[in-house]
PDB file of N, CA, C and O in Angstrom, chain B, residues numbered from 101:
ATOM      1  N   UNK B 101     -30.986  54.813 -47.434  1.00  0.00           N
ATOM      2  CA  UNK B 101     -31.172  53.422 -47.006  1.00  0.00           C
ATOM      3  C   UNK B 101     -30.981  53.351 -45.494  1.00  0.00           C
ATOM      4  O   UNK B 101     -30.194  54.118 -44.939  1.00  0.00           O
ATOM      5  N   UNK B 102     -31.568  52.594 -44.931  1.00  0.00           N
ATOM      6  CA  UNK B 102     -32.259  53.174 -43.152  1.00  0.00           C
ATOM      7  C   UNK B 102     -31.062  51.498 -43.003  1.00  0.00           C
ATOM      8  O   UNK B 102     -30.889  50.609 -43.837  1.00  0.00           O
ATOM      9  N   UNK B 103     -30.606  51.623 -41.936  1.00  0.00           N
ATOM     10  CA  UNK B 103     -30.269  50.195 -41.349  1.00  0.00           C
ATOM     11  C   UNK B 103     -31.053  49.578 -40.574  1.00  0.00           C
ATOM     12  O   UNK B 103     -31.754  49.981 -39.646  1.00  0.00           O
ATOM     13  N   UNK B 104     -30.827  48.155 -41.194  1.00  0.00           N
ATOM     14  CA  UNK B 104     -31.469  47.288 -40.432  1.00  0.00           C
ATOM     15  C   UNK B 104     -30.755  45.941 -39.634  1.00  0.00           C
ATOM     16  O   UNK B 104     -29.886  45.198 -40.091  1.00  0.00           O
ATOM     17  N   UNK B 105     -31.257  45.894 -38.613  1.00  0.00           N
ATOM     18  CA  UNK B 105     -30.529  44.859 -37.572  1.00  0.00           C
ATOM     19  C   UNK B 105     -29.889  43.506 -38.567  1.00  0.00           C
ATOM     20  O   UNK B 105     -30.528  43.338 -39.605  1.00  0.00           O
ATOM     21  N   UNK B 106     -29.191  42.939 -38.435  1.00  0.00           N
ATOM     22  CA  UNK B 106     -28.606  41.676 -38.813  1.00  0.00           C
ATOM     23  C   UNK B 106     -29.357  40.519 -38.273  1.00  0.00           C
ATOM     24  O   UNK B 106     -29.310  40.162 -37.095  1.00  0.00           O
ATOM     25  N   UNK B 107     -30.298  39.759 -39.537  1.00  0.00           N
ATOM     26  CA  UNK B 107     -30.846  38.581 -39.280  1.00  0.00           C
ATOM     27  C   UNK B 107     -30.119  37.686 -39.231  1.00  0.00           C
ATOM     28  O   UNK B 107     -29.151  37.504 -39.969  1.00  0.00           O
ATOM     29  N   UNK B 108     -30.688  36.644 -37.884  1.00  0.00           N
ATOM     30  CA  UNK B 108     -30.036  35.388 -38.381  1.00  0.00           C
ATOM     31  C   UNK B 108     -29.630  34.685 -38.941  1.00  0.00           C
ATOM     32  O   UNK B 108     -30.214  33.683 -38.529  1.00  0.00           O
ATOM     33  N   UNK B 109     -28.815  34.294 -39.865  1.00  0.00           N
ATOM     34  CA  UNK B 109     -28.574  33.493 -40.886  1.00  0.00           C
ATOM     35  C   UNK B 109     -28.608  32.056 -40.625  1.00  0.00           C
ATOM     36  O   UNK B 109     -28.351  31.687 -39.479  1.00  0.00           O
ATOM     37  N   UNK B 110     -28.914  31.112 -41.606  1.00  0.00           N
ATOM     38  CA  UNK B 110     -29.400  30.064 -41.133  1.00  0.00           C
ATOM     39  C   UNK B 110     -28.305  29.214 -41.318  1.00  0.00           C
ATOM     40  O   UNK B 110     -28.226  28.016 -41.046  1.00  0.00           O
ATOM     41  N   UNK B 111     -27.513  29.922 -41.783  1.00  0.00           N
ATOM     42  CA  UNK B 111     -25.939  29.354 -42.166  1.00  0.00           C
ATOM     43  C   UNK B 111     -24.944  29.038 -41.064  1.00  0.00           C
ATOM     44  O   UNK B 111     -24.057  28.197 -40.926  1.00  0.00           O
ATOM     45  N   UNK B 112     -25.704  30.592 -39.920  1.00  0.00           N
ATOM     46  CA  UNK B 112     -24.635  30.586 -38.550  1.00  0.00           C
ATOM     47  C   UNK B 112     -25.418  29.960 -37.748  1.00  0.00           C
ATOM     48  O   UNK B 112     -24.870  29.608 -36.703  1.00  0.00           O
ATOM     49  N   UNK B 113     -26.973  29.579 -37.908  1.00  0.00           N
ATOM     50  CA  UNK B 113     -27.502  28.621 -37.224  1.00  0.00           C
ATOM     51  C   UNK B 113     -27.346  27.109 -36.967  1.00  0.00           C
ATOM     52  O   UNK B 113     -27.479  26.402 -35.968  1.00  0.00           O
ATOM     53  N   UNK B 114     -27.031  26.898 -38.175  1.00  0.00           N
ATOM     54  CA  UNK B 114     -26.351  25.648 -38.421  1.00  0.00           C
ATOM     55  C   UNK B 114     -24.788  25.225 -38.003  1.00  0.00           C
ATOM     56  O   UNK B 114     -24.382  24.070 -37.873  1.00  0.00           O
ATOM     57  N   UNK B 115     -24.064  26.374 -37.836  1.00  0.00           N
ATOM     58  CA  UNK B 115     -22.870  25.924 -37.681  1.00  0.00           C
ATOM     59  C   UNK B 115     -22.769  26.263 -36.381  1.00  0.00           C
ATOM     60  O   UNK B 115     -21.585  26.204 -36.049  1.00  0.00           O
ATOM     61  N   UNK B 116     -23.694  26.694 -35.213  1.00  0.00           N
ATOM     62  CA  UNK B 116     -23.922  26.777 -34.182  1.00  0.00           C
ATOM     63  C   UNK B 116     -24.497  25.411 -34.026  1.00  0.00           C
ATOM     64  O   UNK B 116     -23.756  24.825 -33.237  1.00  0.00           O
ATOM     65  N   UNK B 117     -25.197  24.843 -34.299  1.00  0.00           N
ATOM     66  CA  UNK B 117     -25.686  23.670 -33.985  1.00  0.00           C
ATOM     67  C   UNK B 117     -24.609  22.380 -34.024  1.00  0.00           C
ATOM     68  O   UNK B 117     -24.567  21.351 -33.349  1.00  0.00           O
ATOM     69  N   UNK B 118     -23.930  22.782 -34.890  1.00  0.00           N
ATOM     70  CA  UNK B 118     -22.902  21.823 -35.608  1.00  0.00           C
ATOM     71  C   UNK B 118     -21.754  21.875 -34.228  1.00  0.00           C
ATOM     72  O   UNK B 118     -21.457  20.843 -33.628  1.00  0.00           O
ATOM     73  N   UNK B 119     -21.239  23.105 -33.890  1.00  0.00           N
ATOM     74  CA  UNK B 119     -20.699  22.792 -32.958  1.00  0.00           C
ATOM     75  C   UNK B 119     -20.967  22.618 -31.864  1.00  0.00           C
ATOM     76  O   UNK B 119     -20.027  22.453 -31.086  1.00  0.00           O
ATOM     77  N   UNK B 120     -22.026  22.589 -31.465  1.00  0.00           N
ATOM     78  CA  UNK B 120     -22.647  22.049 -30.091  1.00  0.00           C
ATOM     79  C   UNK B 120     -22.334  20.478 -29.838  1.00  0.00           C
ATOM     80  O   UNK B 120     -21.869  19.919 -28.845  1.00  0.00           O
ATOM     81  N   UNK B 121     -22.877  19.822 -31.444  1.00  0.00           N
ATOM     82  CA  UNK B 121     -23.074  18.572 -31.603  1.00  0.00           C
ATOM     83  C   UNK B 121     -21.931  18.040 -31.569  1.00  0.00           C
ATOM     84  O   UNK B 121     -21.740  17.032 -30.888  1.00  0.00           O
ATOM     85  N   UNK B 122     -20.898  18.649 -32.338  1.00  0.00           N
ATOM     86  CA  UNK B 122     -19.338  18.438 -31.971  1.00  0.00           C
ATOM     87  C   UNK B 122     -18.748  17.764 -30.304  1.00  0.00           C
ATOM     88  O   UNK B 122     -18.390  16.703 -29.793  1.00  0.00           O
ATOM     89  N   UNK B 123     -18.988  19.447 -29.906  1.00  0.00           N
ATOM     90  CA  UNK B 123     -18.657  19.159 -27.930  1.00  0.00           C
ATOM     91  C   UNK B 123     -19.472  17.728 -27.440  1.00  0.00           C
ATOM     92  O   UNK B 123     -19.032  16.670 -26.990  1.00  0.00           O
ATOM     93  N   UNK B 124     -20.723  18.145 -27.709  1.00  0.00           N
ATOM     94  CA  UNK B 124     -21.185  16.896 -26.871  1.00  0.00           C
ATOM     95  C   UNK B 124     -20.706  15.597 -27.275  1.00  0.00           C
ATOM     96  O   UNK B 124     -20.431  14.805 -26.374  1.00  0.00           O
ATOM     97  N   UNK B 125     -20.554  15.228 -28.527  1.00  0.00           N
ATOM     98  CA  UNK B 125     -19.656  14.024 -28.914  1.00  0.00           C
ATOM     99  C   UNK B 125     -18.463  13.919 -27.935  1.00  0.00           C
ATOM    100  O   UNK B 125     -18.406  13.059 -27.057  1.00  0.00           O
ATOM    101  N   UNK B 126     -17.691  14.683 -28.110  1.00  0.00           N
ATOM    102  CA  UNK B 126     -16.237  14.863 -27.638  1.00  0.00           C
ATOM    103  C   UNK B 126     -16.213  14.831 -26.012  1.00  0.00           C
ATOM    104  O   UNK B 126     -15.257  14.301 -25.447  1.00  0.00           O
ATOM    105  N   UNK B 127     -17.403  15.474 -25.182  1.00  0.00           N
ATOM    106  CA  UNK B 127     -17.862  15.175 -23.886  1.00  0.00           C
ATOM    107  C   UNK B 127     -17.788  13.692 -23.752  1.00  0.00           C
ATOM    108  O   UNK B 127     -17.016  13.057 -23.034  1.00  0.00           O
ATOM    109  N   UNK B 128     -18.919  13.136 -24.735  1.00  0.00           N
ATOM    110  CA  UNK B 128     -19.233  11.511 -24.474  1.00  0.00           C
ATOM    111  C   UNK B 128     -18.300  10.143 -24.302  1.00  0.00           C
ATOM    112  O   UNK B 128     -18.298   9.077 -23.686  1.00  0.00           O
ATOM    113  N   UNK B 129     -17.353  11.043 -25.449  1.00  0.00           N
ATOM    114  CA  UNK B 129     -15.840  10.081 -25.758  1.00  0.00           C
ATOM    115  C   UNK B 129     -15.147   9.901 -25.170  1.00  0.00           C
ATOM    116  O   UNK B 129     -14.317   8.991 -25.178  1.00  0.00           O
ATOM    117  N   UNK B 130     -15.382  11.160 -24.141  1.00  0.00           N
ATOM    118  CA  UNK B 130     -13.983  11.296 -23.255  1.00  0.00           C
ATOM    119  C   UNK B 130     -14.425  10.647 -21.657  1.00  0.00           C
ATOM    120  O   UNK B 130     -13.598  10.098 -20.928  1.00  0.00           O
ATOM    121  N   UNK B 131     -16.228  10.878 -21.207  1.00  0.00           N
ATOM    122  CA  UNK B 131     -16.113  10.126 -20.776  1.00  0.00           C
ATOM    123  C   UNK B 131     -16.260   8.587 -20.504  1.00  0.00           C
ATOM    124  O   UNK B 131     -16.149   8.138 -19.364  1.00  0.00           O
ATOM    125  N   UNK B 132     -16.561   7.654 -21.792  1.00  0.00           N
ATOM    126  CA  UNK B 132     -16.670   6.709 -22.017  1.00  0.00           C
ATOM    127  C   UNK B 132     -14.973   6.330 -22.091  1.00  0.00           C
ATOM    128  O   UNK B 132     -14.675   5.198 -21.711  1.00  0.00           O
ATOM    129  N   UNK B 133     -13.938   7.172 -22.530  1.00  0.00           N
ATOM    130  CA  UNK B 133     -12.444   6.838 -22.288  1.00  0.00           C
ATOM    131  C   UNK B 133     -12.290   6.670 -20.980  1.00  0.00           C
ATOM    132  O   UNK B 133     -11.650   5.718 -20.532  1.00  0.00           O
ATOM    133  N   UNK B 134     -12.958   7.729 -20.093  1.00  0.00           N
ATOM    134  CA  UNK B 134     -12.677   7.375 -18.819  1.00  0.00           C
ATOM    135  C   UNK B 134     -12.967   6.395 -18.014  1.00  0.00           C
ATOM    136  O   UNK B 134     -12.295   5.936 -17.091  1.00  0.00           O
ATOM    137  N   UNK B 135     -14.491   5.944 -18.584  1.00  0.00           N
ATOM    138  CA  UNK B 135     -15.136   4.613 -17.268  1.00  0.00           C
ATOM    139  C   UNK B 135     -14.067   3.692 -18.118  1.00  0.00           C
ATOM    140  O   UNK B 135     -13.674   2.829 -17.333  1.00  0.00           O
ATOM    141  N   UNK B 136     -13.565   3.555 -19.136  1.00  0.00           N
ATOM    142  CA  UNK B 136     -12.949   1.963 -19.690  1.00  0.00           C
ATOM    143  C   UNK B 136     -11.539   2.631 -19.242  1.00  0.00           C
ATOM    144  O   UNK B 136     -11.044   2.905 -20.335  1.00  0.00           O
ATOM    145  N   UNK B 137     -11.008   2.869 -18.674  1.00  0.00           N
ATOM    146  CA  UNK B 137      -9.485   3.521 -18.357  1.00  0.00           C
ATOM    147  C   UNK B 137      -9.505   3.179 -17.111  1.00  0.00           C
ATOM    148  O   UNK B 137      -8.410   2.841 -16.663  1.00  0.00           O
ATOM    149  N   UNK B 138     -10.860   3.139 -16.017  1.00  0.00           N
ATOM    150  CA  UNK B 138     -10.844   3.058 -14.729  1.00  0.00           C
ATOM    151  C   UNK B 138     -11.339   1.366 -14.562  1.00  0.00           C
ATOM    152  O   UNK B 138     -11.037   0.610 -13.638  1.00  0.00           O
ATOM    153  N   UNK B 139     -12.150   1.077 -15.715  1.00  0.00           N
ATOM    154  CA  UNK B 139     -12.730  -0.337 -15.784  1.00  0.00           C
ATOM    155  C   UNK B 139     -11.106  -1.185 -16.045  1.00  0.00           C
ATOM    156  O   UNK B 139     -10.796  -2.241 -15.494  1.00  0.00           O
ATOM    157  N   UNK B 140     -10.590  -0.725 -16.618  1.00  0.00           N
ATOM    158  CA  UNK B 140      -9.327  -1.530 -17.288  1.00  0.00           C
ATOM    159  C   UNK B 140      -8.370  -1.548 -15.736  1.00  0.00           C
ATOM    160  O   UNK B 140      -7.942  -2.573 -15.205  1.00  0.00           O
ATOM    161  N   UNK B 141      -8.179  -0.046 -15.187  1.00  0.00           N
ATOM    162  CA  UNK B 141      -7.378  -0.327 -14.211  1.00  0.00           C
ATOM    163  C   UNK B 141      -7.839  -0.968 -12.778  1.00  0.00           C
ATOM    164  O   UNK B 141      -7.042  -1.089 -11.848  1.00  0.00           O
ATOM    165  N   UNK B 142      -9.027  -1.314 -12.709  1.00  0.00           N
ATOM    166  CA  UNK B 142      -9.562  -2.290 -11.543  1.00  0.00           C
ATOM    167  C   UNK B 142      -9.315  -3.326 -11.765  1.00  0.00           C
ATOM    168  O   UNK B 142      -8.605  -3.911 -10.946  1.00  0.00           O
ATOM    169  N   UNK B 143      -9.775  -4.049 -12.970  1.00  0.00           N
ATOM    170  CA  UNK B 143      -9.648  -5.276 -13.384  1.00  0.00           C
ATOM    171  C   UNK B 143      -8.120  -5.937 -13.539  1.00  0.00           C
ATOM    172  O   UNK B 143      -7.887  -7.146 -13.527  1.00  0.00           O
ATOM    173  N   UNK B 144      -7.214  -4.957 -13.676  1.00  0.00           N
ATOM    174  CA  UNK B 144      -5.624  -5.222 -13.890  1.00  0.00           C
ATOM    175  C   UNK B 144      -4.974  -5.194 -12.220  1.00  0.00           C
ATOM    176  O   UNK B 144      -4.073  -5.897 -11.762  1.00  0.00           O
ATOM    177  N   UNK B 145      -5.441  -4.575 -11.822  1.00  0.00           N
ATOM    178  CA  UNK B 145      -4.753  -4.202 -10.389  1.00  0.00           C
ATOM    179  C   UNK B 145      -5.152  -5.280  -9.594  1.00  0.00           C
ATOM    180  O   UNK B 145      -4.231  -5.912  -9.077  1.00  0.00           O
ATOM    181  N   UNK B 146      -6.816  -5.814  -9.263  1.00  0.00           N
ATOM    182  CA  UNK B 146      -7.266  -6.946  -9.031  1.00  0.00           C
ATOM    183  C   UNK B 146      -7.589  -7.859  -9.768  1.00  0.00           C
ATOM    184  O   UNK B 146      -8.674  -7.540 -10.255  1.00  0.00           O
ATOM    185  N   UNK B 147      -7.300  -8.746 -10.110  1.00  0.00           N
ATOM    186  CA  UNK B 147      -7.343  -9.755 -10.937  1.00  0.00           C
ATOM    187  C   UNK B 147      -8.840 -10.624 -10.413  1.00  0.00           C
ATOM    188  O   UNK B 147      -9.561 -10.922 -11.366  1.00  0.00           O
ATOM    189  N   UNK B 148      -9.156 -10.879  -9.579  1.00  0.00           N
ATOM    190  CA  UNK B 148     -10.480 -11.454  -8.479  1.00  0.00           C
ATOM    191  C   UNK B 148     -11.682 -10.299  -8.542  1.00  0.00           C
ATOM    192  O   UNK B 148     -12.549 -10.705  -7.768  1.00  0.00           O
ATOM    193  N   UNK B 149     -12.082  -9.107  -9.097  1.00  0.00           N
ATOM    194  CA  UNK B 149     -12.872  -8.228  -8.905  1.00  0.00           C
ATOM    195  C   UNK B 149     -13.679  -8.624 -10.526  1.00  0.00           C
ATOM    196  O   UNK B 149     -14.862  -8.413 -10.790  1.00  0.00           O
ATOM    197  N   UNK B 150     -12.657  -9.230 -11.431  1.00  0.00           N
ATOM    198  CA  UNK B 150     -13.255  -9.506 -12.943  1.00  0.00           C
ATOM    199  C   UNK B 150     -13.846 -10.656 -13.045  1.00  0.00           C
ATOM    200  O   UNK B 150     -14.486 -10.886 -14.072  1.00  0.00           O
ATOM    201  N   UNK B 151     -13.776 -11.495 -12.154  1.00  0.00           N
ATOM    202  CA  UNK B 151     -14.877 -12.795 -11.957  1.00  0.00           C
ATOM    203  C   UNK B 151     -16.262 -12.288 -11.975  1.00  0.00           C
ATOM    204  O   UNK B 151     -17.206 -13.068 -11.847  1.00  0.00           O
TER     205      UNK B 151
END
């Protein structure tokens, strides 16, 4: 029996995909935590900038 290279599995394709989709969520969250963390602390610090 001759070896043969290791095909892709569509199993590790998927869970490659899966965690991509993961990060980029977790990218998005964090920086949408950030503009409302910086939105929150303008608006608190100046009270006249939220008019």
């Amino acid at each position: 029996m001759m070896w043969q290279p290791l095909k892709r599995s569509s199993l590790a394709i998927k869970a490659l995909r899966l965690t991509t989709a993961v990060h980029d969520v977790n990218a998005a969250l964090i920086l949408l935590i950030a503009a409302l963390t910086l939105l929150s602390l303008k608006t608190t610090t100046n009270p006249h900038l939220a008019k």
